[in-house]
C-alpha positions in Angstrom: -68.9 46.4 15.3 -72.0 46.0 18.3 -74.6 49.1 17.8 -75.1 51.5 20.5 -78.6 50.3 22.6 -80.3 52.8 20.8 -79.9 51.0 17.5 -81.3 47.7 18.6 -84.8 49.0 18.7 -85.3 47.8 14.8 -86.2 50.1 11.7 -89.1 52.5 13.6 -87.0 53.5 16.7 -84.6 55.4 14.5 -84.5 56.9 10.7 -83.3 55.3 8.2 -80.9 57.3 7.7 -79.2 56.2 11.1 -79.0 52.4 10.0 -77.9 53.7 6.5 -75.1 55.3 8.6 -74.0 52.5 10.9 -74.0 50.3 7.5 -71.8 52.9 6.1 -69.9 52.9 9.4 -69.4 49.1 9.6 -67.9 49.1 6.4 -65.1 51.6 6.8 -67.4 54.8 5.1 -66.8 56.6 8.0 -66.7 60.2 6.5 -69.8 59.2 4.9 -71.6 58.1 7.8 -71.0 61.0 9.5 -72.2 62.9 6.5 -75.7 61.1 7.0 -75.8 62.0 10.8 -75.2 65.4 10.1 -78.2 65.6 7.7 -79.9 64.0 9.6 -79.5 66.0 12.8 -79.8 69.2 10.6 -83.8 67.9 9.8 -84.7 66.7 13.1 -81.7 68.5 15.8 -83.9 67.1 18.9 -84.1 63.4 18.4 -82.4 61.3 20.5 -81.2 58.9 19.2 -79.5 60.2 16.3 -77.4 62.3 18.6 -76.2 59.2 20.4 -75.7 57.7 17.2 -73.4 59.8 16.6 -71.5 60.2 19.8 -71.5 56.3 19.1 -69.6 57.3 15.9 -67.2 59.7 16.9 -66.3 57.3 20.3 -65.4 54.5 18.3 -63.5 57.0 15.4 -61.1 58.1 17.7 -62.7 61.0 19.3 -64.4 60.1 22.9 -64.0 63.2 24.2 -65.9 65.1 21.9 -68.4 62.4 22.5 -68.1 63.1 25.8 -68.7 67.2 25.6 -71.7 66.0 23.6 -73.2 63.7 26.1 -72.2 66.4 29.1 -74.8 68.9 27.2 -77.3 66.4 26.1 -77.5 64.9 29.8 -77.8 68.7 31.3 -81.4 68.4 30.1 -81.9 64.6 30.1 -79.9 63.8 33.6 -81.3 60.5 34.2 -81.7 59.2 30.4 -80.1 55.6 30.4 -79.0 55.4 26.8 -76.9 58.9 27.2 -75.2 57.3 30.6 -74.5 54.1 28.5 -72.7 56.1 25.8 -70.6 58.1 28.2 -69.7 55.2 30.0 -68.4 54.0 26.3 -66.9 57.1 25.5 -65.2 57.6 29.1 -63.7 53.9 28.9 -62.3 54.6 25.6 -60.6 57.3 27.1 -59.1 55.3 29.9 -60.8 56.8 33.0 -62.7 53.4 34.0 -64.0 55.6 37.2 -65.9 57.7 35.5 -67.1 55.3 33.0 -68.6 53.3 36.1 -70.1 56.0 37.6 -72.3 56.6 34.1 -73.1 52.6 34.3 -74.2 52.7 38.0 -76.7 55.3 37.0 -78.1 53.0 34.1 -77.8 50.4 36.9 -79.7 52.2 39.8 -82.0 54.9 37.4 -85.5 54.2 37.8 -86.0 53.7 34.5 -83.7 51.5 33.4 -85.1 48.7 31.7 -83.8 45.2 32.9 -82.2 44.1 29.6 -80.0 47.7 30.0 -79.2 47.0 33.6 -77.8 44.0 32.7 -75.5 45.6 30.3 -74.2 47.9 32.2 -73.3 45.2 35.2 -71.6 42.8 32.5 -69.9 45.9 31.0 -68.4 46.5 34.8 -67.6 43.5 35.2 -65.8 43.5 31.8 -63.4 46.2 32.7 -62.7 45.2 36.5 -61.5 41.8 34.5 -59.5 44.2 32.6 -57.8 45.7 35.2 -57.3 42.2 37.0 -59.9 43.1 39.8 -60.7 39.6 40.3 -63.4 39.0 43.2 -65.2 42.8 42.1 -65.5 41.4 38.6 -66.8 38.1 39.6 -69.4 40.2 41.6 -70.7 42.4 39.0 -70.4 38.9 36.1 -72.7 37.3 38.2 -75.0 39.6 38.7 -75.3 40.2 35.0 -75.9 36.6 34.5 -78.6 36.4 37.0 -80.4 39.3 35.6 -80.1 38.0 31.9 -83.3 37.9 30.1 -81.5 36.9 27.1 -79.8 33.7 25.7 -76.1 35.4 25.8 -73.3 32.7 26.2 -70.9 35.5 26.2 -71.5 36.9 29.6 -70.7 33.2 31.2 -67.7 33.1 28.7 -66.3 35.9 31.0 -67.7 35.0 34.1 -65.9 32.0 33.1 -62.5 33.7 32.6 -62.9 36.0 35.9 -63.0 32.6 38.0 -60.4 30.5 36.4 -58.0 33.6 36.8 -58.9 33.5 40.7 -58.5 30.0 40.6 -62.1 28.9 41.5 -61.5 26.2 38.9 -65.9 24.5 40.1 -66.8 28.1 39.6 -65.1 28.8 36.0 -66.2 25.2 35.0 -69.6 25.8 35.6 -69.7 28.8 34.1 -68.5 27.6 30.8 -71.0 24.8 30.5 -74.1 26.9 31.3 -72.7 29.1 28.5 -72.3 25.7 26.2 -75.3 24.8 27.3 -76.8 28.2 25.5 -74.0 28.3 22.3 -72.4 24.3 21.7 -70.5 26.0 19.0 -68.5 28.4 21.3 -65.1 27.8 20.3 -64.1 30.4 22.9 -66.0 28.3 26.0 -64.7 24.6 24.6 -60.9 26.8 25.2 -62.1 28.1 28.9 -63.2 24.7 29.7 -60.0 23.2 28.3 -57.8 26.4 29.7 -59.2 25.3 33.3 -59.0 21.7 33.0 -55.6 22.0 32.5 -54.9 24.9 35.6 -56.7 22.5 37.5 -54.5 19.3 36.6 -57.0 17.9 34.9 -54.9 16.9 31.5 -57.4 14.2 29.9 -60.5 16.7 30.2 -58.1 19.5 29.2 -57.2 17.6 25.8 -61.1 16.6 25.7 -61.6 20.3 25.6 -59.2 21.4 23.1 -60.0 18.5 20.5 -63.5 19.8 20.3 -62.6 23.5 19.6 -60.5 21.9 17.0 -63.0 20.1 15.6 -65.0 24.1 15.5 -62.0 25.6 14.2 -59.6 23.9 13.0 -55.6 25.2 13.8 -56.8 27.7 15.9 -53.6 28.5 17.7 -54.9 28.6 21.6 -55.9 24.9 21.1 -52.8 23.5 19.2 -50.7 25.7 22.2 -52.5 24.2 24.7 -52.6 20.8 23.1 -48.9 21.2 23.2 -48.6 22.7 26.7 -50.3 19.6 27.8 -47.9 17.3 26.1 -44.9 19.6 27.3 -46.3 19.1 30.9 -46.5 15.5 30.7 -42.4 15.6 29.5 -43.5 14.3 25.9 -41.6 16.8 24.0 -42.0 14.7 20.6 -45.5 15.3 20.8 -45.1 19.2 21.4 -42.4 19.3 19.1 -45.0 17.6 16.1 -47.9 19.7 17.2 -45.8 22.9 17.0 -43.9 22.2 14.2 -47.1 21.4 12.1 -48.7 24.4 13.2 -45.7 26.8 12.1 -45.5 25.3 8.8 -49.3 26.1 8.8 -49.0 29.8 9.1 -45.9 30.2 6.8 -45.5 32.4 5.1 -47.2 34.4 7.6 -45.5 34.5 11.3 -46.4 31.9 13.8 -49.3 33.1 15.9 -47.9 34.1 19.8 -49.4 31.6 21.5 -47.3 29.0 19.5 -44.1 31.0 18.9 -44.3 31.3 23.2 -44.8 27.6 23.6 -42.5 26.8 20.6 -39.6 28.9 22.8 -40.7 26.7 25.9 -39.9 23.6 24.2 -36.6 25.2 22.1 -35.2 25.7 25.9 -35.7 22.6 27.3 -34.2 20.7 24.1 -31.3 23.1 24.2 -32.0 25.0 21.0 -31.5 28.9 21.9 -31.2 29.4 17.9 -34.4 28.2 16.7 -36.2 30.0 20.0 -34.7 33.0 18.6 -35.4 32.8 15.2 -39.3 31.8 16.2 -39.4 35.1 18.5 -38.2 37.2 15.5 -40.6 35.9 13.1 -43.2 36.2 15.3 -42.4 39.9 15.6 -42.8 40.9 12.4 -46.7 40.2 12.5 -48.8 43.0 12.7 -51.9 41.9 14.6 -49.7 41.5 18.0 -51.7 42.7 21.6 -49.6 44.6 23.6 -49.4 41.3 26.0 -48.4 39.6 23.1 -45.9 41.7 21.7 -44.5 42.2 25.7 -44.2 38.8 26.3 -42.5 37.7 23.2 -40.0 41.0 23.3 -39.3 39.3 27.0 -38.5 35.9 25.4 -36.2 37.6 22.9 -34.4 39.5 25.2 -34.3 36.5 27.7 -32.7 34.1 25.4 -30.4 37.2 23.8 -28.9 37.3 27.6 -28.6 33.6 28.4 -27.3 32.3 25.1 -25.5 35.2 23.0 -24.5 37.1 25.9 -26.2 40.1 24.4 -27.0 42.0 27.0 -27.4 45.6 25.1 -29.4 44.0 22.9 -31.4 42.0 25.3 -31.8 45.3 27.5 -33.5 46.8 24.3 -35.9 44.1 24.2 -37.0 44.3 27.5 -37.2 48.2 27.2 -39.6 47.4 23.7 -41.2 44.6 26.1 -42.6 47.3 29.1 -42.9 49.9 26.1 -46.0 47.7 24.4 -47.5 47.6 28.6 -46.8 51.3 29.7 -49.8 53.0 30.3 -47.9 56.2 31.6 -45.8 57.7 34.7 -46.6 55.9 38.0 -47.3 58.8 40.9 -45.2 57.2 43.3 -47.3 59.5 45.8 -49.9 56.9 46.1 -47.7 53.7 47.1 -45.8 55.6 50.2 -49.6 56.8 51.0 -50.4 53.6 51.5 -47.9 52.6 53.2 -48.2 55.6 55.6 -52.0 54.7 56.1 -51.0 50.8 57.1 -48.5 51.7 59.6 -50.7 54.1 61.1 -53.5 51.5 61.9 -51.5 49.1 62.6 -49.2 50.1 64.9 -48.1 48.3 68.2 -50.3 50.4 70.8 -53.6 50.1 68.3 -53.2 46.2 67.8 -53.3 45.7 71.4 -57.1 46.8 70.9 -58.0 44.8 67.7 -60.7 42.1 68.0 -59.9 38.7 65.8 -62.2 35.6 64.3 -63.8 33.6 66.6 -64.2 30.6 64.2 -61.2 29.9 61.5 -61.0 26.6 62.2 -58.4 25.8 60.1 -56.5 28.6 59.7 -53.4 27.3 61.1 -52.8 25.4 57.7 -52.5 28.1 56.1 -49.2 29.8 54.7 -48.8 33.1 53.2 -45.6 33.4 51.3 -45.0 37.0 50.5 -42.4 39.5 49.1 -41.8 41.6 45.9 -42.8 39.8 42.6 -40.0 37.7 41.1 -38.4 37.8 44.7 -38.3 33.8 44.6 -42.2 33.2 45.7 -43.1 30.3 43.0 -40.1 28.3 43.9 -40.7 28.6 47.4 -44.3 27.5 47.0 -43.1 24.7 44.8 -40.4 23.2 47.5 -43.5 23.4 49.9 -46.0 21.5 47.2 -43.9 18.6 46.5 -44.5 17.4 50.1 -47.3 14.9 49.8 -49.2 16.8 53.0 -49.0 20.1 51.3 -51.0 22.0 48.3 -49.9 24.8 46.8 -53.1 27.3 46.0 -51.0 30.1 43.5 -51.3 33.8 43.6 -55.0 34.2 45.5 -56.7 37.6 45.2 -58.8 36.4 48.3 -57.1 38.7 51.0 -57.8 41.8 48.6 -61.1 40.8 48.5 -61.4 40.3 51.8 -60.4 43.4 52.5 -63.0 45.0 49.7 -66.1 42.9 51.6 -64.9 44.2 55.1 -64.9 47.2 54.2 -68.4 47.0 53.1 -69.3 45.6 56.2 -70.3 49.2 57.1 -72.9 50.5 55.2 -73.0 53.9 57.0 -69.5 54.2 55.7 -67.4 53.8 52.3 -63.9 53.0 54.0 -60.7 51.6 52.5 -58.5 49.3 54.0 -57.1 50.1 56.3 -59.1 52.9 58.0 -61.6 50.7 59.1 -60.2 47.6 61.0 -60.1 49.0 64.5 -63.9 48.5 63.6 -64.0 45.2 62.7 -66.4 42.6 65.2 -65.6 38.8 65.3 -69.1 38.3 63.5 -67.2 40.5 60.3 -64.3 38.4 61.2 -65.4 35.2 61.1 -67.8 36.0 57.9 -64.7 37.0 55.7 -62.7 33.8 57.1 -65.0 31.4 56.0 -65.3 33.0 52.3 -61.4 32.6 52.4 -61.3 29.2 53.6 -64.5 28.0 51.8 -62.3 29.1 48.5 -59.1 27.5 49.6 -60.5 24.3 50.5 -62.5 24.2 47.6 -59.4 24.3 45.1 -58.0 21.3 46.7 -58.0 17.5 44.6 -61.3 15.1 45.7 -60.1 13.0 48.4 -57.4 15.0 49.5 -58.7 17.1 52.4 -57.2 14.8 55.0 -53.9 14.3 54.0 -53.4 17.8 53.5 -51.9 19.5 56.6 -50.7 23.1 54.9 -52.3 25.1 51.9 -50.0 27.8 50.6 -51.2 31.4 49.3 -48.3 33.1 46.8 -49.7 36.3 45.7 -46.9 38.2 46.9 -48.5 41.8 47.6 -49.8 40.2 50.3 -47.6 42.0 51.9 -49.5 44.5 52.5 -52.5 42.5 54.6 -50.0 41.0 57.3 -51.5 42.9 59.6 -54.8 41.8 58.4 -53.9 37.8 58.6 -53.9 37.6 62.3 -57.3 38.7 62.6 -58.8 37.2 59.9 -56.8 33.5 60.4 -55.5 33.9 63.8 -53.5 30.3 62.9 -51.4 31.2 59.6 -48.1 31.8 59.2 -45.9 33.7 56.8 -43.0 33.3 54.5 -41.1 36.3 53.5 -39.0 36.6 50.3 -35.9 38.0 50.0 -33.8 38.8 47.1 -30.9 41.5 46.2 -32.9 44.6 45.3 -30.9 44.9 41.8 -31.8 41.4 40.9 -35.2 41.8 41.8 -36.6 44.9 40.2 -34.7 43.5 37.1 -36.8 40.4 36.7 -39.7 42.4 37.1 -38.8 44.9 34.6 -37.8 41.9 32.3 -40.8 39.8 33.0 -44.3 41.2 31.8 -46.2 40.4 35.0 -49.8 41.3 35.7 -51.3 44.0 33.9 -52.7 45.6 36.6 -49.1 46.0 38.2 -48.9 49.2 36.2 -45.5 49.9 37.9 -43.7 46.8 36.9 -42.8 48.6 33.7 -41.3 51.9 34.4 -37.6 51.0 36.7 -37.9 54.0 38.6 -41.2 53.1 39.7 -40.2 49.5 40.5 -37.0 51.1 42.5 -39.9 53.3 44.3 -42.3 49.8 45.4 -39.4 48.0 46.4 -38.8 51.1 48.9 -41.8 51.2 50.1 -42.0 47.2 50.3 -39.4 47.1 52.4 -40.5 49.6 54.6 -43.9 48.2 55.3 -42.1 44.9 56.0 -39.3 46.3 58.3 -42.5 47.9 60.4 -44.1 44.1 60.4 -41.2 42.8 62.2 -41.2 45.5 64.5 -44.9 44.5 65.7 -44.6 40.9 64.6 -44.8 39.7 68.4 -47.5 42.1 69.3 -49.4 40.1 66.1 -48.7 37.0 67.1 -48.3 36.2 63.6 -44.7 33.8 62.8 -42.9 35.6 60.1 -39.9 33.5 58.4 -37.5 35.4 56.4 -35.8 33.4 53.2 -32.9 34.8 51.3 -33.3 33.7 47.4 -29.7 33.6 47.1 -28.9 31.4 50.3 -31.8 29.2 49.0 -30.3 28.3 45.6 -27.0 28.2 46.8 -27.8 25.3 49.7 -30.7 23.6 48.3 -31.5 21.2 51.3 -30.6 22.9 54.1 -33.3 25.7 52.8 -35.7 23.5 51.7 -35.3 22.0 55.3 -36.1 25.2 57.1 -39.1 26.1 55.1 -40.6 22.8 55.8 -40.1 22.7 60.1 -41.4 26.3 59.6 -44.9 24.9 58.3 -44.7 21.8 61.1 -44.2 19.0 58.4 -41.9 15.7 58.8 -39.0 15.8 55.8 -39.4 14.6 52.9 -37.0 13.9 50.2 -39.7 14.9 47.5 -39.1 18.3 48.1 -36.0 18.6 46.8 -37.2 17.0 43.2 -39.7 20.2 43.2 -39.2 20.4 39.6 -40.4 16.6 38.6 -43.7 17.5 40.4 -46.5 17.3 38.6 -49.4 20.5 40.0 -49.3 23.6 37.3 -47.7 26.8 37.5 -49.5 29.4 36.3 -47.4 32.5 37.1 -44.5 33.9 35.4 -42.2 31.1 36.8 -44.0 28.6 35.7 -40.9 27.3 33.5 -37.8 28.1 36.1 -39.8 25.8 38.2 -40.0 22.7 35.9 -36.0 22.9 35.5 -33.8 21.7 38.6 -32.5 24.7 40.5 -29.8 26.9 38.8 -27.8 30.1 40.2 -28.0 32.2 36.7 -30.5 34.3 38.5 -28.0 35.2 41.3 -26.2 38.8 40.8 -27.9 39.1 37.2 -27.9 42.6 37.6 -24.5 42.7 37.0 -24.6 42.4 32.8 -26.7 45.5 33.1 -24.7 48.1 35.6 -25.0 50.8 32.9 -28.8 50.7 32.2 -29.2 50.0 36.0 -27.0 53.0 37.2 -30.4 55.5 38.1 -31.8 52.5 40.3 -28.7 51.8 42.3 -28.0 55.2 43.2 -32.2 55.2 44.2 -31.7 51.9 46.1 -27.8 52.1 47.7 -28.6 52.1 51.0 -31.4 49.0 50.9 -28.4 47.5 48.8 -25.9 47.8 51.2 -28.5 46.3 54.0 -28.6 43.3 51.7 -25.0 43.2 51.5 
């Protein structure tokens, strides 16, 4: 358990009583402890550091926001003390509210006072909860500046500049953040597994296994590296190999269940090799452990449920699990207020009179390879982008944050003003423009294999919320074009609600709030056909079900739309050999299958609320 700052002074910056606590405190005394601060507050009521000490203590007992009434007074007469904003910023983000918790750490970060080593802190701890929250681009903002600052050998703050980058996909970036934190720790298990982790995102398999034999050789077993070791094999189709690595690895743990990260790759490997049984008896063992995240528990709740529909035609039962699945991920109601806000704001700026007025970039060269495929999650995105990737002049770049972050930076751009997209882009100058295009493209053409610039003539962008920059697009790549997914509205906020997406997706597990997005989804993309023309921006619309039902003739369309020749490959998506790291990743490793069409029907009972919410965007899609 880390000490508050004010404990890191050594013996003379606090009693001894204070250490006496935290020792007491570290070793599960906590009644005791708080005895000792007590008593010690009682002699000297004034000093410092004892009282954070103890809002320290009660923060980390359980009780923040007494901690927090305790800072408030202690701050009313030391307003600009750094320690007492660090410990509210603690306190706050135990709470939950990371707002307020970053406006205490941009006080230690701008005070006067604050000495460098604190500053630091405060930017890594930012940085630490926008990776939280899946703010991507903000939290490699803040990770870098705390590295830069770092007066300290601290391999941990590369570790998660590290992680921030290879969940953007700016595979050079997370690379060399993980060897200048080897560089200061050769030991770090947890960097060798970054390294190996983006090796293997990047399809880099033999610096991947490189990678995960050396954390071995740290730790041996340690589950992430015998999973990945056996994610690698399961990529390269040598399912011997992942069945001996898994299989070891389970009789390893017994009696004790199989640590997630095997069970889930275990259940990988169980459906390929057509064994539902032994899936489902992994998934249950692997439930009983007690030591499960909530991702963990969410994911493998999924599987369970999954497998309980497809094989034992279950579906109460699988309903349950996907029910116990969003349950371990809930982090309360969704105000569906602030989606339809939204909404309201972007067909508002963007409507067909304004965008006559709108300036564009004056230098995307390049743009026009670009291809934005947007829609819902779990609308059919992956397997489009995957049709599109098997064509030898095409790359496939995966769910990008860059457009959010594009819009973050532009509106920045103004530093008279604090703006949010999209208020602000009837403001925007070609010099913004063209800025903000060539971060995009810089990042784009920088994920793509050595060698391979030439041949490639299209670079696809997944992240489906996208959706919600298309007016953006045109002005920022006046070239690229966009691929819209469609999918029956049943079947689609189904697989989200049965598929633990993105954390920071906070509606995904709640139907009613899924039902609400998909409204407003379709709204905001009915109003970008309306102005489509006065965009200039060439919007295709593909129906998942017409896809998987006429493969080629699909598959066909999609690639005349990006101005490719045919070629067969594309219709062997699955045999390709680029990773898929989103929730698809193993629907689109298997040759196309219809299961997924009308899957809402198993589930017209617990789905009765949502179709009466959604019956007239159902009877559009009829």
């Amino acid at each position: 358990m880390a000490k508050p700052r004010s404990q890191r002074h050594g013996p003379k910056a606090v009693p001894r009583e204070v250490t006496q606590a935290f020792q007491l405190l570290q070793s599960g005394q906590v009644d005791a402890a708080e005895s000792a601060l007590r008593r010690t507050l009682r002699r000297k009521p004034k000093h410092l550091p004892t009282h954070i000490a103890y809002t320290y203590l009660l923060t980390v007992t359980g009780r923040p926001l007494q901690a927090i009434d305790k800072l408030d007074a202690l701050l009313s007469t030391h307003p600009h003390h750094p320690d007492l904003h660090m410990a509210r910023a603690r306190a706050w983000q135990e709470v939950g509210d990371l707002d307020e918790s970053q406006n205490d750490l941009l006080q230690v970060i701008e005070g006067p006072a604050t000495p460098e080593e604190q500053r630091v802190d405060a930017c890594y701890m930012i940085g630490r909860q926008l990776l939280e929250s899946q703010e991507l681009s903000e939290a490699i903002q803040w990770l870098e500046s705390a590295c830069a600052l770092l007066t300290r050998d601290s391999h941990e703050h590369f570790l998660y500049l590290g992680i921030a980058c290879m969940r953007a996909g700016s595979w050079i970036d997370a690379i060399a953040a993980f060897e200048q934190g080897l560089e200061l720790d050769p030991a770090s298990v947890d960097l060798h597994l970054g390294l190996a982790e983006t090796f293997r995102l990047s399809a880099d398999p033999y610096r991947a296994r490189t990678e995960y034999e050396a954390a071995l050789a740290l730790a041996p077993n340690h589950p992430r590296a015998v999973a990945g070791l056996a994610q690698l094999a399961l990529s390269e189709k040598n399912d011997e190999e992942a069945d001996r690595i898994l299989q070891a690895a389970i009789q390893a743990s017994d009696p004790q269940p199989p640590h997630p990260d095997i069970a889930t790759i275990y259940v990988r490997l169980c459906r390929r090799r057509k064994r539902p049984g032994d899936a489902i008896d992994i998934l249950r063992t692997a439930l009983r452990s007690k030591q499960l995240s909530p991702m963990q528990k969410a994911q493998l709740c999924s599987d369970l449920g999954s497998l309980l529909e497809q094989h034992e035609h279950d579906y109460d039962r699988a309903f349950d699990c996907f029910r116990k699945s969003n349950a371990a991920l809930s982090v309360g109601p969704v105000d569906p207020r602030i989606e339809t806000t939204r909404v309201d704001h972007i067909i508002k700026a963007f409507d067909s009179q304004r965008i006559q007025q709108f300036t564009r970039a004056s230098d995307a060269e390049g743009s026009d390879r670009l291809v934005f495929i947007v829609g819902m999650p779990r609308s059919g995105t992956s397997l489009i982008e995957q049709i599109i990737a098997s064509h030898p002049h095409a790359f496939g770049a995966g769910e990008l944050d860059r457009l959010n972050n594009a819009s973050i930076v532009l509106a920045q751009s103004d530093e008279s003003a604090l703006r949010h997209y999209p208020d602000y882009v009837a403001d925007l100058t070609p010099d913004m423009l063209n800025k903000a295009a060539a971060t995009y493209l810089n990042h784009v053409n920088g994920m793509l294999p050595p060698g391979s610039q030439g041949p490639i003539r299209i670079i696809t962008d997944k992240m489906p919320h996208n959706y919600h920059y298309l007016g953006l697009i045109p002005m920022l790549l006046p070239g690229a074009r966009v691929i819209h997914c469609r999918r029956h509205p049943l079947d689609t906020c189904l697989s989200c609600y049965a598929t633990p997406l993105n954390p920071a997706l906070t509606y995904t597990t709640n139907l009613q709030a899924i039902g609400q997005t998909y409204r407003q989804y379709h709204r905001l993309m009915q109003h970008w056909h309306d102005v489509a023309d006065a965009l200039s921006l060439p919007i295709l619309d593909v129906q998942y079900e017409k896809l998987v039902n006429n493969l080629e003739s699909g598959a066909r369309e999609l690639i005349d739309f990006c101005g490719l020749d045919w070629d067969e490959r594309c219709l062997s998506f699955h045999e390709t050999t680029r990773t898929v790291a989103t929730a698809s990743t193993e629907q689109v490793r298997t040759p196309l299958y219809t299961s997924s069409v009308g899957r809402y029907r198993h589930y017209l009972s617990q789905l009765a609320r949502l179709a009466d919410d959604l019956a007239d965007l159902i009877d559009q899609s009829a």
